[in-house]
Predicted model as a PDB file, atoms N, CA, C, CB and O in Angstrom, pLDDT in the B-factor column:
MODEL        1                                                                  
ATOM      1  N   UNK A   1      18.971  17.518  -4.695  1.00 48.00           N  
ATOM      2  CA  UNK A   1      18.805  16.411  -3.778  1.00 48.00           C  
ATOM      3  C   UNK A   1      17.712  15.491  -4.319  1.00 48.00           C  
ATOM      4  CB  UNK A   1      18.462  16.917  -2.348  1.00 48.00           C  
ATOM      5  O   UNK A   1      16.597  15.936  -4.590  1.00 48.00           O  
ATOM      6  N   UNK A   2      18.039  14.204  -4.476  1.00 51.00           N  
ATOM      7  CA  UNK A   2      16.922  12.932  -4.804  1.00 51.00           C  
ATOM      8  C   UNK A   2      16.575  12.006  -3.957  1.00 51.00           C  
ATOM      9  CB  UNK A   2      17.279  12.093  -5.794  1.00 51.00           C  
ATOM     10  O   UNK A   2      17.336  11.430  -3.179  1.00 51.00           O  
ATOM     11  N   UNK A   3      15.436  11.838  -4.080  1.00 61.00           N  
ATOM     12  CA  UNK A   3      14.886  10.813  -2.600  1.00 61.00           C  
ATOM     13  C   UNK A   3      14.645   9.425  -4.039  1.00 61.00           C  
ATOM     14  CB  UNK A   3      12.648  11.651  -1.281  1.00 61.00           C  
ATOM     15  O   UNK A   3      14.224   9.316  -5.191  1.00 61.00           O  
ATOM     16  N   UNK A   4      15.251   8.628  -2.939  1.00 71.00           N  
ATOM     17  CA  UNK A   4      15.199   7.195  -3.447  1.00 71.00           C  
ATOM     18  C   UNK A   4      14.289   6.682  -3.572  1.00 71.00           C  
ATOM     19  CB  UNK A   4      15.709   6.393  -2.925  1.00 71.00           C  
ATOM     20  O   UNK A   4      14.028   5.985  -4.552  1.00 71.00           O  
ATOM     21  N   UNK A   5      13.120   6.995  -2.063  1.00 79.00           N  
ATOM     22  CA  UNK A   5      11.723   6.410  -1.644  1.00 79.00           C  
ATOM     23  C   UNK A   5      10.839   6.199  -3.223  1.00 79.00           C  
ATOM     24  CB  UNK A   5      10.818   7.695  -0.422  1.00 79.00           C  
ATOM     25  O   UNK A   5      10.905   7.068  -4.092  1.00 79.00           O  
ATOM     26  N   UNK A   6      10.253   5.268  -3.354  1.00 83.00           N  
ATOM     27  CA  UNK A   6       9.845   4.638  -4.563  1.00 83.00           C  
ATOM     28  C   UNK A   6       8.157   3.910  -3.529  1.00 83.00           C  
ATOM     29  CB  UNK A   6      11.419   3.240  -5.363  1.00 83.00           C  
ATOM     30  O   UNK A   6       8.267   3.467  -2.385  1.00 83.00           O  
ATOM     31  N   UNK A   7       6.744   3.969  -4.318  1.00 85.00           N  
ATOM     32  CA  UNK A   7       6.099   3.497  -3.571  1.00 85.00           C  
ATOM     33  C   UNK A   7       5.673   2.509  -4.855  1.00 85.00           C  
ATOM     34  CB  UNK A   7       5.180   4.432  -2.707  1.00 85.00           C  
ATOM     35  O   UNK A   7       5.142   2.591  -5.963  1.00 85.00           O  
ATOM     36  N   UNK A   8       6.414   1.277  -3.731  1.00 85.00           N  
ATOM     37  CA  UNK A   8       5.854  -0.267  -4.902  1.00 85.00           C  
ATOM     38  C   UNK A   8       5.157  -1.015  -3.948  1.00 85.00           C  
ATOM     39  CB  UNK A   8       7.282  -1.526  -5.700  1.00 85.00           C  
ATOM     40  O   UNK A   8       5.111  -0.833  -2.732  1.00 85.00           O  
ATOM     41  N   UNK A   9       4.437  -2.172  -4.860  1.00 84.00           N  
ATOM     42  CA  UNK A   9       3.908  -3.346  -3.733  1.00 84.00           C  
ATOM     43  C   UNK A   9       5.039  -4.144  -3.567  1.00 84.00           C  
ATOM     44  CB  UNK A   9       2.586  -4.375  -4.202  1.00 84.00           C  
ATOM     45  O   UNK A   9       5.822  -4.271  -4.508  1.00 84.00           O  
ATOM     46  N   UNK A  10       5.342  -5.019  -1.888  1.00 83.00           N  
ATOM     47  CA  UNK A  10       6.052  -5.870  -2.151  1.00 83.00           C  
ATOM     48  C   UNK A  10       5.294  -7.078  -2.493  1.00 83.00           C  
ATOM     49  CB  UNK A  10       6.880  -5.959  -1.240  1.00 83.00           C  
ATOM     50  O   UNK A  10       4.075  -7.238  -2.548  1.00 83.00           O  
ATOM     51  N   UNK A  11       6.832  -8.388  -2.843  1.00 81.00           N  
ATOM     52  CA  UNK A  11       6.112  -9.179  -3.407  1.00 81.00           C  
ATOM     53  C   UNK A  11       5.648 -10.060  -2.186  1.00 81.00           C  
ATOM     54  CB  UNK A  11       6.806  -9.816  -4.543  1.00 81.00           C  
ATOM     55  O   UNK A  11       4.733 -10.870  -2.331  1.00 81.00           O  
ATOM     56  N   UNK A  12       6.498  -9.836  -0.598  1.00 80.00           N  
ATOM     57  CA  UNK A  12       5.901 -10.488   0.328  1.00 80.00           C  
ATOM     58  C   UNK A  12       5.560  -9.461   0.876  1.00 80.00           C  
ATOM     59  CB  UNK A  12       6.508 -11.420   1.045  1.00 80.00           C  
ATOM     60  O   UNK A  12       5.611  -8.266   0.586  1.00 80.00           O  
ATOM     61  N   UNK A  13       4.926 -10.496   2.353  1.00 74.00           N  
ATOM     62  CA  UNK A  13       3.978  -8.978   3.598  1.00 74.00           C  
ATOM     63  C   UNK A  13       2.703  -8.090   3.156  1.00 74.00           C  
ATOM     64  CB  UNK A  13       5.164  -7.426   3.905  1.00 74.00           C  
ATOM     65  O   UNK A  13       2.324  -7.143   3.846  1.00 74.00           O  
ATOM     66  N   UNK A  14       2.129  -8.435   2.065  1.00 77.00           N  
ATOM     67  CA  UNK A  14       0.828  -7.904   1.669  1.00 77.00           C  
ATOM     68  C   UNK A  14      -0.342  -9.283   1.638  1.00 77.00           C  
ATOM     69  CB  UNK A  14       1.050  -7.105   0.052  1.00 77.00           C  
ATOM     70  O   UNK A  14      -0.316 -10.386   1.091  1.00 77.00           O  
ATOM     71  N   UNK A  15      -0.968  -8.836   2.194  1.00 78.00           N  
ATOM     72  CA  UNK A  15      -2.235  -9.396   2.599  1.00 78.00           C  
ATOM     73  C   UNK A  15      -3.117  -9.690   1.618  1.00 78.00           C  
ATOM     74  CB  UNK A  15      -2.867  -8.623   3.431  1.00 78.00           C  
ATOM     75  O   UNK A  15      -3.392 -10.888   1.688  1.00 78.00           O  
ATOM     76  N   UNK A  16      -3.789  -9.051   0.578  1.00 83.00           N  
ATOM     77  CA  UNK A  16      -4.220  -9.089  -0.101  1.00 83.00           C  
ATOM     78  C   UNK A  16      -3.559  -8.787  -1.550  1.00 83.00           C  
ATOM     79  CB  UNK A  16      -4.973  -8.649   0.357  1.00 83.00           C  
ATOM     80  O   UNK A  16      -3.138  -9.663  -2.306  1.00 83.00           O  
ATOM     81  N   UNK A  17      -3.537  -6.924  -1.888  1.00 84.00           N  
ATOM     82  CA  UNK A  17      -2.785  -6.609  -2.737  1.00 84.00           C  
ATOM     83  C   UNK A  17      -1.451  -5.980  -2.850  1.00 84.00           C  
ATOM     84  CB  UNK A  17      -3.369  -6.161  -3.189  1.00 84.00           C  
ATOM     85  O   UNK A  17      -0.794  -5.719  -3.857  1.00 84.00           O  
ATOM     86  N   UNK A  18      -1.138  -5.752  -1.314  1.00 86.00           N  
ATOM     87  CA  UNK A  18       0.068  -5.111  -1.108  1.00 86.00           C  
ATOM     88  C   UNK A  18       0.218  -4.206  -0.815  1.00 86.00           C  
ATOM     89  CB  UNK A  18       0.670  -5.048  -1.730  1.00 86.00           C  
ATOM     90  O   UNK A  18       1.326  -3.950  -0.343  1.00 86.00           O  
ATOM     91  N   UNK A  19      -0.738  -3.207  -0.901  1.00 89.00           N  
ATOM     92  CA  UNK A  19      -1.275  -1.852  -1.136  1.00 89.00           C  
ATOM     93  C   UNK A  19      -0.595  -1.226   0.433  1.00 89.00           C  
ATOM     94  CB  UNK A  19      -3.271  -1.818  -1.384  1.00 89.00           C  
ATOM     95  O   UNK A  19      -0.093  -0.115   0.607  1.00 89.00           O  
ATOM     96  N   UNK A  20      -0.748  -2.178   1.309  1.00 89.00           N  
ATOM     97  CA  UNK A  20      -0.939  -1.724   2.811  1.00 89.00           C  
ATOM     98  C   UNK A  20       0.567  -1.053   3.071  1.00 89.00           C  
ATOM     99  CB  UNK A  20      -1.345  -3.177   3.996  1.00 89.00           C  
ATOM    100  O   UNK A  20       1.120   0.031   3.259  1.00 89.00           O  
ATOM    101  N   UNK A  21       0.847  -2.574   2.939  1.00 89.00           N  
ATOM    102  CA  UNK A  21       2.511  -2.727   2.336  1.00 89.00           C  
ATOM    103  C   UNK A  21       3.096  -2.311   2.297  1.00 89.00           C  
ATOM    104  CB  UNK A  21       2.991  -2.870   1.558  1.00 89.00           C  
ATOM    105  O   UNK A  21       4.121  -2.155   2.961  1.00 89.00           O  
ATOM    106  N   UNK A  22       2.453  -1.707   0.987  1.00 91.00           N  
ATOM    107  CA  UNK A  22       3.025  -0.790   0.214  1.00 91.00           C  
ATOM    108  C   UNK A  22       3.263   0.841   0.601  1.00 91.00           C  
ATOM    109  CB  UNK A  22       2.279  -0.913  -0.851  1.00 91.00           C  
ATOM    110  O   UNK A  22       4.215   1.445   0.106  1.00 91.00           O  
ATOM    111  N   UNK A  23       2.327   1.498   1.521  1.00 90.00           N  
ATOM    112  CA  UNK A  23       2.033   2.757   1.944  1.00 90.00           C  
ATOM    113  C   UNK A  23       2.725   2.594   3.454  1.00 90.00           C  
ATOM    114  CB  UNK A  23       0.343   3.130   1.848  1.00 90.00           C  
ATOM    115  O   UNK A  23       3.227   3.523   4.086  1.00 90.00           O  
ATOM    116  N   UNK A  24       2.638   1.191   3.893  1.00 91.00           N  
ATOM    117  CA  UNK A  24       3.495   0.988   5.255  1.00 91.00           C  
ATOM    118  C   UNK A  24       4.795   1.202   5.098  1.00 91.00           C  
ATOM    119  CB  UNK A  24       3.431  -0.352   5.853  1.00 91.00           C  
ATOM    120  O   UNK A  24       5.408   1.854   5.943  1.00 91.00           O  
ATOM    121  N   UNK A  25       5.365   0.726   4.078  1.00 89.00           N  
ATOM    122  CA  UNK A  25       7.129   1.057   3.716  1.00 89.00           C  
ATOM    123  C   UNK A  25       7.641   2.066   3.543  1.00 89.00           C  
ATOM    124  CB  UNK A  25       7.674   0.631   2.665  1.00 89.00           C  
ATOM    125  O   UNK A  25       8.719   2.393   4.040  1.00 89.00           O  
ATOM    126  N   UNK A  26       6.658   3.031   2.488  1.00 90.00           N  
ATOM    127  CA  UNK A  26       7.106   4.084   1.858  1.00 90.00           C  
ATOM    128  C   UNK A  26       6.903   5.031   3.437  1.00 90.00           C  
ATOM    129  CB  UNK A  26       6.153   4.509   0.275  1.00 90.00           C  
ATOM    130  O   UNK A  26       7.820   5.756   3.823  1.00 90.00           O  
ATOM    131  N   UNK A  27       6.020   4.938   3.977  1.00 90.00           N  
ATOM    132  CA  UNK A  27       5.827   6.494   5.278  1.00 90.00           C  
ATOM    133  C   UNK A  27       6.966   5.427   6.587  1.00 90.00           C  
ATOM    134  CB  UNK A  27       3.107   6.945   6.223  1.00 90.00           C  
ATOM    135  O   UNK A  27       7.206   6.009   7.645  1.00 90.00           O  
ATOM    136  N   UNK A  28       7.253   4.728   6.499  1.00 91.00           N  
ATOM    137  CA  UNK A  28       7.840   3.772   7.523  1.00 91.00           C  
ATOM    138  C   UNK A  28       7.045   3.735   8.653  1.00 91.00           C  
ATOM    139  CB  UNK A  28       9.211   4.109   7.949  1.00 91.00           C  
ATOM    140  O   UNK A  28       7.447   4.281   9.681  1.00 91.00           O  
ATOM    141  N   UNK A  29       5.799   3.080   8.610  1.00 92.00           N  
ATOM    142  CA  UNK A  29       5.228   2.834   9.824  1.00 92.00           C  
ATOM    143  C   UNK A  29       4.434   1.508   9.748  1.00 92.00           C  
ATOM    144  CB  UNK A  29       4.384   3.999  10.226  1.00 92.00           C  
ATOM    145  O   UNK A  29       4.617   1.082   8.608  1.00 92.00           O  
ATOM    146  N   UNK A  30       3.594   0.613  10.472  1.00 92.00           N  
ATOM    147  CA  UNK A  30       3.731  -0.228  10.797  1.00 92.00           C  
ATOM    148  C   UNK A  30       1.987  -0.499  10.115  1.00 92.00           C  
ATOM    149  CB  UNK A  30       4.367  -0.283  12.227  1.00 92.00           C  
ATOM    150  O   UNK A  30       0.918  -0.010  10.481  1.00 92.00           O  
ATOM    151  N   UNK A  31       2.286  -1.419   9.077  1.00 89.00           N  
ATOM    152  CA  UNK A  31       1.512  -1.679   8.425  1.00 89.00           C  
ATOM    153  C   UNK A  31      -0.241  -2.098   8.634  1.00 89.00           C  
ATOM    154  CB  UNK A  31       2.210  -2.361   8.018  1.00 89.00           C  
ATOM    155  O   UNK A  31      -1.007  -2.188   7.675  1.00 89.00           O  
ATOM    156  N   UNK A  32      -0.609  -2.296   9.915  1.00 90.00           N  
ATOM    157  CA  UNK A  32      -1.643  -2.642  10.724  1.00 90.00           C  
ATOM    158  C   UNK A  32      -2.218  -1.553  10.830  1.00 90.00           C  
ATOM    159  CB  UNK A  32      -1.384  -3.220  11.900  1.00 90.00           C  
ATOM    160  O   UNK A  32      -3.406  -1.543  10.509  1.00 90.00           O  
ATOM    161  N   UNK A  33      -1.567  -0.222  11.326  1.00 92.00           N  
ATOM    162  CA  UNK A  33      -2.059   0.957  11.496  1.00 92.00           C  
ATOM    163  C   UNK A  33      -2.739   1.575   9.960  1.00 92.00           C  
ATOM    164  CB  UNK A  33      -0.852   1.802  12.133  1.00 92.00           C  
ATOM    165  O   UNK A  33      -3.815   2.136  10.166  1.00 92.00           O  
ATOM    166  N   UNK A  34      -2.515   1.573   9.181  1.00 89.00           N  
ATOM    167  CA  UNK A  34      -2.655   1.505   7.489  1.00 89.00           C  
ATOM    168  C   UNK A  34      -3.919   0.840   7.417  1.00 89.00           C  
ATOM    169  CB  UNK A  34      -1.399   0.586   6.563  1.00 89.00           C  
ATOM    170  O   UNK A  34      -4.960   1.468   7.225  1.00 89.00           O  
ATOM    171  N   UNK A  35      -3.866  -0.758   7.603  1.00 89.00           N  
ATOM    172  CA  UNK A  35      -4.924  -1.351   7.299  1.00 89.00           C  
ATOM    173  C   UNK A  35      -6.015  -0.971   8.352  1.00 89.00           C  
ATOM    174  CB  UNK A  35      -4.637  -2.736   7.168  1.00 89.00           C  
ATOM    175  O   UNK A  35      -7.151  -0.936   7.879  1.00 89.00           O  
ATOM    176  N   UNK A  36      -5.912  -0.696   9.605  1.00 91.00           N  
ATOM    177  CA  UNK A  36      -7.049   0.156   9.685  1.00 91.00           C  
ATOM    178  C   UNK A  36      -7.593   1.050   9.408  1.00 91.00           C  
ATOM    179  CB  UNK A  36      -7.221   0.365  10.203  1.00 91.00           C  
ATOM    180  O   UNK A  36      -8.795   1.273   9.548  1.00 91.00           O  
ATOM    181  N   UNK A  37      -6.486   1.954   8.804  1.00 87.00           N  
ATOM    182  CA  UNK A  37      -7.412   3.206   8.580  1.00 87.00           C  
ATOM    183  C   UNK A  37      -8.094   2.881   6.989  1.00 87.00           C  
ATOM    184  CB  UNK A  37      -6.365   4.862   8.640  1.00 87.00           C  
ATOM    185  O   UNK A  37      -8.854   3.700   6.471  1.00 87.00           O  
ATOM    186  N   UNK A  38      -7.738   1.660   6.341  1.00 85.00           N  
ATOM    187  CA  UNK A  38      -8.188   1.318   5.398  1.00 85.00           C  
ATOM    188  C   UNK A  38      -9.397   1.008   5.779  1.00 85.00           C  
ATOM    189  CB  UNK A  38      -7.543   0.526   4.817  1.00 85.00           C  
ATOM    190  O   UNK A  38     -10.273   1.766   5.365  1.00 85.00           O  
ATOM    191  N   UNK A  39      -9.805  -0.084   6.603  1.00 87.00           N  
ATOM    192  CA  UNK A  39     -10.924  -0.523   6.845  1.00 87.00           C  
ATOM    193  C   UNK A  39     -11.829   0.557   7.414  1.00 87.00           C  
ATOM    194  CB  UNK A  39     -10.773  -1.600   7.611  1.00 87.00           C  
ATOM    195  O   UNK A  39     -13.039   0.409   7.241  1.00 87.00           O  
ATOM    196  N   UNK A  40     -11.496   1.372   7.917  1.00 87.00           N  
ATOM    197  CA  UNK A  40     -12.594   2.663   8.544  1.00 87.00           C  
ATOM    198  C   UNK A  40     -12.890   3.384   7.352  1.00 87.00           C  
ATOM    199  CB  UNK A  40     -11.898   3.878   9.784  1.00 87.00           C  
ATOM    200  O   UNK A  40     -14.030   3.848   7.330  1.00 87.00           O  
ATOM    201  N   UNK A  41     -12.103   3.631   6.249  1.00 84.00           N  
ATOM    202  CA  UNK A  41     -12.611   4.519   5.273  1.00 84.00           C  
ATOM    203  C   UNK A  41     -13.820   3.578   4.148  1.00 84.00           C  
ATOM    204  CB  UNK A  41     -11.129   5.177   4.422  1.00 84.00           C  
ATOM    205  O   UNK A  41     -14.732   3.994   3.433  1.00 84.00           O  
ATOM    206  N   UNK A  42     -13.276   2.117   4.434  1.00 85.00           N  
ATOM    207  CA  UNK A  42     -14.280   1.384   3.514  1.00 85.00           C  
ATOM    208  C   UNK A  42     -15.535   1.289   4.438  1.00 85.00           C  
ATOM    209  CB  UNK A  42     -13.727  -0.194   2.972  1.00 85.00           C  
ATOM    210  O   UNK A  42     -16.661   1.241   3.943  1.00 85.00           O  
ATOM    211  N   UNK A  43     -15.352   1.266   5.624  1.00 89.00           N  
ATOM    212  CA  UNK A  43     -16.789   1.120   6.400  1.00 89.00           C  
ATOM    213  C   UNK A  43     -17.530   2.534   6.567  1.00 89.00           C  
ATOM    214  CB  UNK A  43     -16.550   0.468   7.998  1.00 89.00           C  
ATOM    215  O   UNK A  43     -18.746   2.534   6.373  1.00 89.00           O  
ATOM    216  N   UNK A  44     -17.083   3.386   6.810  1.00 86.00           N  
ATOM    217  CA  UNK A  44     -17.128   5.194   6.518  1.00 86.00           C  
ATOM    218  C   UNK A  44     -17.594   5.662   5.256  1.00 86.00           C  
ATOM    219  CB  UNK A  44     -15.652   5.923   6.556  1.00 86.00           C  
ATOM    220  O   UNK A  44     -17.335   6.847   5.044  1.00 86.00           O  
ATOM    221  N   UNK A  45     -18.397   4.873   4.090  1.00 81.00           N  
ATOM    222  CA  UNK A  45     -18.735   5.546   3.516  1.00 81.00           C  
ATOM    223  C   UNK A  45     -18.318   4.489   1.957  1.00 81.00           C  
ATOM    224  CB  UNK A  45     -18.189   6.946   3.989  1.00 81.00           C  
ATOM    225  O   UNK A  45     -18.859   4.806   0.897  1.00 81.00           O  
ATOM    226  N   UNK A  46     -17.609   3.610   1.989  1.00 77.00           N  
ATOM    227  CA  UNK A  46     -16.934   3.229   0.864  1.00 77.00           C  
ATOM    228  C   UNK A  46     -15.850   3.292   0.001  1.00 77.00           C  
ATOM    229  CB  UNK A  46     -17.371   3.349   0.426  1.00 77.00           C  
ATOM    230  O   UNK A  46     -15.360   2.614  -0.902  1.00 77.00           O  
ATOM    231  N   UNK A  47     -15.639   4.349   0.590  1.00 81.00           N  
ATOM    232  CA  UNK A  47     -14.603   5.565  -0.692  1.00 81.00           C  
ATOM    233  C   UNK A  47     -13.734   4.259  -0.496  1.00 81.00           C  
ATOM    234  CB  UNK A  47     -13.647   7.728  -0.122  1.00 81.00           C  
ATOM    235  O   UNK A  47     -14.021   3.518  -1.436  1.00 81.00           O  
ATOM    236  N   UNK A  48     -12.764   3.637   0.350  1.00 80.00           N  
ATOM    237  CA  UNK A  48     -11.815   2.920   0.402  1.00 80.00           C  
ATOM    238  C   UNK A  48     -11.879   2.063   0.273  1.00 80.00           C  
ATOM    239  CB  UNK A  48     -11.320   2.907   1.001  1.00 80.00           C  
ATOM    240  O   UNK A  48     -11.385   1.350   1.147  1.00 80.00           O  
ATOM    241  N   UNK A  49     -12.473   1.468  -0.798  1.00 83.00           N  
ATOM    242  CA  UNK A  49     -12.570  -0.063  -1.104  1.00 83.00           C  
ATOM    243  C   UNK A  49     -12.225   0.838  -2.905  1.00 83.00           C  
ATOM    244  CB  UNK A  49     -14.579  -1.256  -0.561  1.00 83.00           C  
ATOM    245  O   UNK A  49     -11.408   0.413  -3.721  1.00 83.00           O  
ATOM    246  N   UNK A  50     -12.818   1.684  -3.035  1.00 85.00           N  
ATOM    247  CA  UNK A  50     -12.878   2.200  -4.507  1.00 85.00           C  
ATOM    248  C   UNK A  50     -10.861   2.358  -4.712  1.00 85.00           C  
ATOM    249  CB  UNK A  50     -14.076   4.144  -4.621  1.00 85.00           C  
ATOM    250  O   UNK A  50     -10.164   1.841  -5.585  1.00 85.00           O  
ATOM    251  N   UNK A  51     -10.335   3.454  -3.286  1.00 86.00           N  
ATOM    252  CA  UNK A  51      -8.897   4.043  -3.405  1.00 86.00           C  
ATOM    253  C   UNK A  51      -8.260   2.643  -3.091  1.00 86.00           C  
ATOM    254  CB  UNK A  51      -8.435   5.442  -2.251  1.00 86.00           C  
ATOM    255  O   UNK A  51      -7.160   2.553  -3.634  1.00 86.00           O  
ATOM    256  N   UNK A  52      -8.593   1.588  -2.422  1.00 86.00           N  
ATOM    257  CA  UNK A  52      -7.692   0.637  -2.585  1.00 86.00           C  
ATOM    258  C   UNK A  52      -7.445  -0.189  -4.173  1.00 86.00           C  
ATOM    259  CB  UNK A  52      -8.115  -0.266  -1.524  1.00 86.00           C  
ATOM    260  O   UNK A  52      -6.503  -0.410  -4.934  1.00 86.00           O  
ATOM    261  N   UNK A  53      -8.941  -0.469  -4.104  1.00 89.00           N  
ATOM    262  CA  UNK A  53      -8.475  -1.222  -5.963  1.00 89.00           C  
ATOM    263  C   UNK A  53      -7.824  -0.307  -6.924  1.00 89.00           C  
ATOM    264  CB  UNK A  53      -9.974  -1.701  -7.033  1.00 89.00           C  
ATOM    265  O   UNK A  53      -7.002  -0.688  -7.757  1.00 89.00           O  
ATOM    266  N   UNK A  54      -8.264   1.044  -6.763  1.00 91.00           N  
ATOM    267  CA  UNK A  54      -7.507   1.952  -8.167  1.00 91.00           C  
ATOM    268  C   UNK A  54      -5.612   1.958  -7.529  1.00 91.00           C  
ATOM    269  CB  UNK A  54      -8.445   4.298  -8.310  1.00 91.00           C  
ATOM    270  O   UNK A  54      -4.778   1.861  -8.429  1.00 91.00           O  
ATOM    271  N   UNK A  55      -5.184   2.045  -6.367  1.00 89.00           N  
ATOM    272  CA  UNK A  55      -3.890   2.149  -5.857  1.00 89.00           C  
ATOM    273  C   UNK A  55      -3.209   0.268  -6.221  1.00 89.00           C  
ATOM    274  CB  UNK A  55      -4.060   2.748  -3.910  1.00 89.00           C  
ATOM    275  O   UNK A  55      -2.025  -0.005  -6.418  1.00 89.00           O  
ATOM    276  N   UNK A  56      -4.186  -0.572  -6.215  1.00 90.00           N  
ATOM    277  CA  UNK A  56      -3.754  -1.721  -6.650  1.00 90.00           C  
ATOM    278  C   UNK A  56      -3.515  -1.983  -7.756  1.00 90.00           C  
ATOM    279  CB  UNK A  56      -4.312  -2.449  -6.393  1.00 90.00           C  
ATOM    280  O   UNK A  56      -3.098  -3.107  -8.035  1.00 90.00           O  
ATOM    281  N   UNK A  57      -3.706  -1.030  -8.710  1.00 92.00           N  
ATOM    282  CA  UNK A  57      -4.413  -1.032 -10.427  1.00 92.00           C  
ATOM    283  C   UNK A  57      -2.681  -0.506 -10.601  1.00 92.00           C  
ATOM    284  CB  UNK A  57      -6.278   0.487 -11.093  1.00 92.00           C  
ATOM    285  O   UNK A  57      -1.719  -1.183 -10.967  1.00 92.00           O  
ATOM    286  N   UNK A  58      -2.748   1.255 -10.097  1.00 93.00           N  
ATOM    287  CA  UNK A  58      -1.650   2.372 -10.152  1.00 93.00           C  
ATOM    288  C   UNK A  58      -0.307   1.767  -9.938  1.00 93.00           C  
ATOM    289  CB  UNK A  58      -1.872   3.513  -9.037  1.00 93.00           C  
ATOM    290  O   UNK A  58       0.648   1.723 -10.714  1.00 93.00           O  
ATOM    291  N   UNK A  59      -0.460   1.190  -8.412  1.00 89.00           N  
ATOM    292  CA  UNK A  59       1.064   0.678  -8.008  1.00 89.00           C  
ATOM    293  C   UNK A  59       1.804  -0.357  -8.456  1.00 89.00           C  
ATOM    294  CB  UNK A  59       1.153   0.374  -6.838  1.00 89.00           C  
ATOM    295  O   UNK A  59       1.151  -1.251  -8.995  1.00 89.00           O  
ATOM    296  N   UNK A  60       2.545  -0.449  -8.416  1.00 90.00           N  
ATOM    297  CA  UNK A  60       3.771  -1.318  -9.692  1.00 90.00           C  
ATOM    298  C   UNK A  60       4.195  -2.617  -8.924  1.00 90.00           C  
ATOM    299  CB  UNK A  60       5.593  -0.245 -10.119  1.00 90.00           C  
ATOM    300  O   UNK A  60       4.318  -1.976  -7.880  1.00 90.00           O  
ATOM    301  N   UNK A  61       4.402  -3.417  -8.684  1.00 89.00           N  
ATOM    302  CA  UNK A  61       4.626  -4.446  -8.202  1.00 89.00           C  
ATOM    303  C   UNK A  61       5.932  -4.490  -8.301  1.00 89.00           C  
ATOM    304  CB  UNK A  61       3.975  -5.386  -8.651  1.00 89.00           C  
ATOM    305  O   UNK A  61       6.542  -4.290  -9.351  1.00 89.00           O  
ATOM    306  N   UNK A  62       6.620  -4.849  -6.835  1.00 84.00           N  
ATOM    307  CA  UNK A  62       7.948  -4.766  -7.186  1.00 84.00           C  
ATOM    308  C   UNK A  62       8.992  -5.965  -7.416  1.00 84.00           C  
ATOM    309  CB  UNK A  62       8.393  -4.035  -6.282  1.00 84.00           C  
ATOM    310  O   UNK A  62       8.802  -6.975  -6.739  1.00 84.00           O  
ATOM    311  N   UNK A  63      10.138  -5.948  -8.357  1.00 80.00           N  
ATOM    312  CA  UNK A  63      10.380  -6.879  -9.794  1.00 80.00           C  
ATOM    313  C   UNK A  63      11.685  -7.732  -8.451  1.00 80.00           C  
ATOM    314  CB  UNK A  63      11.254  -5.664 -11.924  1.00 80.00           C  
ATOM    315  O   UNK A  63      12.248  -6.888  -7.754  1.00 80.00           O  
ATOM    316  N   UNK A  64      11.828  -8.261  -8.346  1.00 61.00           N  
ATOM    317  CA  UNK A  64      13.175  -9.652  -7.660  1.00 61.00           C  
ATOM    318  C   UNK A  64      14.680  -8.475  -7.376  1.00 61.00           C  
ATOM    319  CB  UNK A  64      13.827 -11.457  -9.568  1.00 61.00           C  
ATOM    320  O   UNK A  64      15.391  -8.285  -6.390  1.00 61.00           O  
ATOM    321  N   UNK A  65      14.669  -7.930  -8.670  1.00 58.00           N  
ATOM    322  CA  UNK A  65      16.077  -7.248  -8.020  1.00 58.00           C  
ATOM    323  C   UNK A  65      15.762  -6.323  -7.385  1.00 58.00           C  
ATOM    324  CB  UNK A  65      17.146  -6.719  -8.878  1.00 58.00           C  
ATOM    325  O   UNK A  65      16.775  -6.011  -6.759  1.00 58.00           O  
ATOM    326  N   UNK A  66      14.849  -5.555  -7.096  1.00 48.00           N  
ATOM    327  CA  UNK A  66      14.817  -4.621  -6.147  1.00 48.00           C  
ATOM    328  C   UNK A  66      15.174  -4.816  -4.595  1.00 48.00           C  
ATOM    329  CB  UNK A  66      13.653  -4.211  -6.256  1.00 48.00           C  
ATOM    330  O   UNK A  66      14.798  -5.924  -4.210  1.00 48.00           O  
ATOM    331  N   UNK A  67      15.698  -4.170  -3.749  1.00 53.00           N  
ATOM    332  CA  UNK A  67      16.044  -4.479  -2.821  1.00 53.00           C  
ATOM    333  C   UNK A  67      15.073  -4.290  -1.899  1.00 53.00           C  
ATOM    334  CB  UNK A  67      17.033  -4.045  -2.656  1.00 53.00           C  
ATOM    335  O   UNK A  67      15.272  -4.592  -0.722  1.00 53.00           O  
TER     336      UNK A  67                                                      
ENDMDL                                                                          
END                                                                             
């Protein structure tokens, strides 16, 4: 059995780098909820300002034919 699920940025609906987006699509949930818990981990200590740029670096941007 193969799962299709692929975690890319899109090229619309990302705010900044996509990242949110990007983790909003792949778990199917609603991308706001994401960016907060983004913003609590960057205000919590930092770590998430570090895991967002390296996941912006990692994740692939996704190319026109993709659906």
């Amino acid at each position: 059995m193969t799962d299709d699920k692929k975690l890319m940025r899109p090229k619309e609906g990302g705010i900044i780098g996509g990242v949110c987006a990007a983790f909003a699509r792949y778990y199917g949930i609603d991308a706001t909820v994401i960016r907060l818990v983004w913003v609590l981990l960057i205000c919590l200590g930092g770590t998430g300002l570090l895991a967002y740029l390296i996941c912006w670096i990692v994740i692939p941007r996704e190319s026109a034919a993709t659906p």
